[in-house]
Legacy VTK file of the C-alpha trace (Angstrom):
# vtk DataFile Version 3.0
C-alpha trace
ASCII
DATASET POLYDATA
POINTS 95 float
0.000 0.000 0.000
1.159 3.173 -1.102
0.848 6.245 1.882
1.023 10.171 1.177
3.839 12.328 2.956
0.774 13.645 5.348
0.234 10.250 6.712
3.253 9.475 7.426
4.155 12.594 8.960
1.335 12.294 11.027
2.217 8.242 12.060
5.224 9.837 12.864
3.856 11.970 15.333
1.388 9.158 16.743
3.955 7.259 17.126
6.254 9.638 19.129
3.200 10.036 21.259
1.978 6.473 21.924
4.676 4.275 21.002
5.713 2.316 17.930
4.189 -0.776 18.576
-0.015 0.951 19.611
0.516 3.793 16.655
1.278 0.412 13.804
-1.651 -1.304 15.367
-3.746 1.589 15.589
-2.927 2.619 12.390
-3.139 -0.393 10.767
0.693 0.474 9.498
3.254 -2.687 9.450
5.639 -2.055 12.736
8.776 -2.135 10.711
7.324 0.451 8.021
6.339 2.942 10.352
9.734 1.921 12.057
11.766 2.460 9.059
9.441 5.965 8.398
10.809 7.146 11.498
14.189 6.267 10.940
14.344 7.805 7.635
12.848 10.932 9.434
14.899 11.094 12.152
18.489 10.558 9.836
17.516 12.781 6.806
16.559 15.802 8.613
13.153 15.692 8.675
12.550 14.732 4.687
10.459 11.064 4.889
10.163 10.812 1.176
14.548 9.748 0.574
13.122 7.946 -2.959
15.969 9.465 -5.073
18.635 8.428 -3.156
20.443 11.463 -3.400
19.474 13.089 -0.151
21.485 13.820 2.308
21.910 12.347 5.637
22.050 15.568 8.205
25.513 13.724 9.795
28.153 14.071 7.456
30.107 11.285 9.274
27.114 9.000 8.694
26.884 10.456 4.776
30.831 9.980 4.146
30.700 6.230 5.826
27.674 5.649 3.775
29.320 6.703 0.282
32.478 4.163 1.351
30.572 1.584 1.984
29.083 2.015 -1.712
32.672 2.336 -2.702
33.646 -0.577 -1.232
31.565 -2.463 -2.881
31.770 -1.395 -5.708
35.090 -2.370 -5.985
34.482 -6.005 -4.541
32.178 -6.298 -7.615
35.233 -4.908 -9.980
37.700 -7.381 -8.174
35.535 -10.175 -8.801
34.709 -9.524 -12.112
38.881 -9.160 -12.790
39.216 -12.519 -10.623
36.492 -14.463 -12.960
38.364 -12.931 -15.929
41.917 -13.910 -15.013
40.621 -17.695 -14.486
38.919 -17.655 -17.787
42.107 -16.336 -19.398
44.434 -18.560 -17.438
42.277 -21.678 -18.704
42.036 -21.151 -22.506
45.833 -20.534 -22.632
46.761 -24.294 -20.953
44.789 -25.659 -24.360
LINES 1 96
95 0 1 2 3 4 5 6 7 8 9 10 11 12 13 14 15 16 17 18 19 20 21 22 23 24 25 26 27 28 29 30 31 32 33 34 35 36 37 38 39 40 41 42 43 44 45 46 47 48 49 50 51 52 53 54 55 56 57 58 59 60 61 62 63 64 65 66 67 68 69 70 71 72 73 74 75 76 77 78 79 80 81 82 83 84 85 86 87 88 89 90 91 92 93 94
């Protein structure tokens, strides 16, 4: 189910007031959505709608550590695809 920015702003709130747990069930809201809501709330500065993925965390430690850990894996993936290449080299030269 798809919710508008008011309603989530609003379960926010709720669940500020009452608690996770009673605001989901009152709601009618899975727990870890409205969990994950307020998370998102709470780390980007207020924004609940991220959906680009270009916004910007309000900690810049948290934002740099995010971007390395993208980095990093990134360059796993490149490493691997290198490794897999080298084998498939190394095997049609032995022919």
């Amino acid at each position: 189910m798809i919710y508008d920015k008011a309603f989530r702003e609003e379960a926010i709130k709720l669940s500020d007031e009452i608690g996770l747990k009673k605001a989901s069930q009152q709601l009618g809201v899975p727990y870890y959505t409205l969990s994950d809501w307020r998370k998102k709330f709470k780390n980007y500065d207020g924004q609940i709608h991220v959906g680009s993925g270009h916004a910007r965390l309000k900690d810049p430690q948290k934002q740099r550590e995010m971007e390395l850990e993208k980095e990093n894996a990134e360059l796993r993936r490149a490493n691997e695809i290198l490794q897999e290449a080298m084998v498939f080299f190394v095997k049609g030269r032995k022919k």
